[in-house]
N, C-alpha and C positions, 0 to 999 in steps of 0.2 A: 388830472393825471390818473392813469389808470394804476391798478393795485391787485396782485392777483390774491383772492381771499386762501390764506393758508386753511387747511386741514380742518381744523377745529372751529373755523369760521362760516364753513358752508353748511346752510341750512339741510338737514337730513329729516327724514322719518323713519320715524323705528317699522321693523317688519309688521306690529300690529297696526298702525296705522296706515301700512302701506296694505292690507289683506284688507281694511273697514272701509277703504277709500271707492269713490267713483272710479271707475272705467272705464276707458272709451270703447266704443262699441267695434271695437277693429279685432280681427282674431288672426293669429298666423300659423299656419300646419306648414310643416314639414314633410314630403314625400320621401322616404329613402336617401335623406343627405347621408354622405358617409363621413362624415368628419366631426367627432366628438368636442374637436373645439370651434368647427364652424356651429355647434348647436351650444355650447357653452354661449359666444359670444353674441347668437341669438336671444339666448337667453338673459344676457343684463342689456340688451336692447329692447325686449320687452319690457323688462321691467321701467326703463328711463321713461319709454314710449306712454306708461301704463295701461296697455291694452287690454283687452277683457279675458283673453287665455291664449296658451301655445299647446299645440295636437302636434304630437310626436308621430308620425307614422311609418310603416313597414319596417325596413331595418334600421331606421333613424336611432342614432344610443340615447339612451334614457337613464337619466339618474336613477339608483346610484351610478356613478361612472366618475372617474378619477380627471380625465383630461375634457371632463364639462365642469366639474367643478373648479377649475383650476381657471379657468376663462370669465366661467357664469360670475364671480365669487359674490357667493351667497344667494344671488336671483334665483335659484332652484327653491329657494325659502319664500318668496316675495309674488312669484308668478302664478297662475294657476295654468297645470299645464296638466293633462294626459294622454297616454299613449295608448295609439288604436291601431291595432295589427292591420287592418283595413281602411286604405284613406276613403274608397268606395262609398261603404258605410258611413264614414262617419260626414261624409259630403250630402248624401243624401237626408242623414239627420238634420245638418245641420240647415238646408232647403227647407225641410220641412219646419224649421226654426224660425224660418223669415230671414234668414243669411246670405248675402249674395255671395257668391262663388268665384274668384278674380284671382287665378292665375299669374306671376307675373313672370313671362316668358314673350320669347320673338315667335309671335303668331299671327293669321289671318282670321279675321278680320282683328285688330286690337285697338286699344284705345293708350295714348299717356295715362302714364302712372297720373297724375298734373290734373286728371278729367275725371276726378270721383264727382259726384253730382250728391246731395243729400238724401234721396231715394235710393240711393247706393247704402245706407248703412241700414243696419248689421252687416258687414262685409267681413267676407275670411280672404284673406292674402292667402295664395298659394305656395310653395316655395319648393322644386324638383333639385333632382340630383345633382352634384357639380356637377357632371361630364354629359350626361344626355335631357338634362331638363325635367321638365313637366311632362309625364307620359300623356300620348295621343287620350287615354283613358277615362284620364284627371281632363282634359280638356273637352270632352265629349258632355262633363258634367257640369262645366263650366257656365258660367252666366254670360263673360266677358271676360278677354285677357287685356292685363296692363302692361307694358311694357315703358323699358326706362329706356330713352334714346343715347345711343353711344356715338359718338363724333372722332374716332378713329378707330386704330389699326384692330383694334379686339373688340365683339362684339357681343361679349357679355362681362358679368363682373363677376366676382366674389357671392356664392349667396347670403354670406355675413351682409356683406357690404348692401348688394342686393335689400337684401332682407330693411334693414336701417334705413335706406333712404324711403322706398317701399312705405314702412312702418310712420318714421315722422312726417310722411308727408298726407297720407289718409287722416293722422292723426289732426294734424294742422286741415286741413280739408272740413274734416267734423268740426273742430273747436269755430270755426270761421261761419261756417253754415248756423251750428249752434248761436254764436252772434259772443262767445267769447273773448272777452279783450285780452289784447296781445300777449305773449308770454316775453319774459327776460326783464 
């Protein structure tokens, strides 16, 4: 019979252990989202994910910020995150990094999110505007876009949501390549 573990029952780690801890080599930037709680909730999905950092760019809000921390709660403590006035730049760092560059946007040519290969990591997720995406820009610098396939009336999603599936499944990708046993 199943048992839902109350509160005090669920294995946690403290902020310092979660700052000492491995990382998967997965990174997620932000283009000019506008919505302080679509980067909140980014932000405690990095954290679940533990990925290696989140890059805040152009007018994306950045803590301090009231309606990220109200989403994040507390992930702004736990992620390593900074913000870079220039996604440009810091795409082009991050190339020079050995980072592959992956978009997740409805583009030509693209691959499933589903088709990260192990020569794919260090990889940064992309993640564009709600309303107009991934600028042509961010895609010029791009390595490969990933795309989530959609099966009805609306064809795109949420970039929270976006972002999250995106996030655990690179995640799960790396661990499986790595040859790590199952998680749960």
């Amino acid at each position: 019979m199943l048992r839902k573990l109350p509160h005090d029952e669920i294995p946690r780690l403290t902020i310092e252990e979660v700052r000492n801890s491995e990382r998967h080599p997965v990174y997620v930037v932000l283009d000019n989202v506008r919505s302080a709680y679509n980067v909140g909730s980014i932000f405690r999905t990095c954290d679940g994910a533990g990925v290696a950092g989140l890059y805040l760019c152009g007018y994306t809000p950045h803590p301090p910020h009231k309606e990220i921390a109200k989403t994040a709660l507390t992930a702004v403590e736990s992620v390593p995150w900074e913000f870079h006035p220039s996604i440009e730049q810091l795409l082009h760092d991050l190339k020079t990094r050995g980072v592959t560059i992956a978009p997740v946007e409805i583009a030509r040519p693209s691959k499933s999110y589903t088709e990260l290969g192990g020569c794919d990591y260090p990889v940064a997720l992309v993640f564009g505007n709600e309303i107009v995406g991934v600028s042509q820009e961010v895609l010029a610098l791009a390595d490969f876009a990933l795309e989530i396939p959609m099966f009805g009336i609306k064809q795109s999603l949420n970039v929270a949501v976006a972002a999250g599936i995106s996030m655990f499944e690179a995640v799960r990708i790396f661990r499986e390549y790595r040859g790590d046993p199952g998680d749960g």
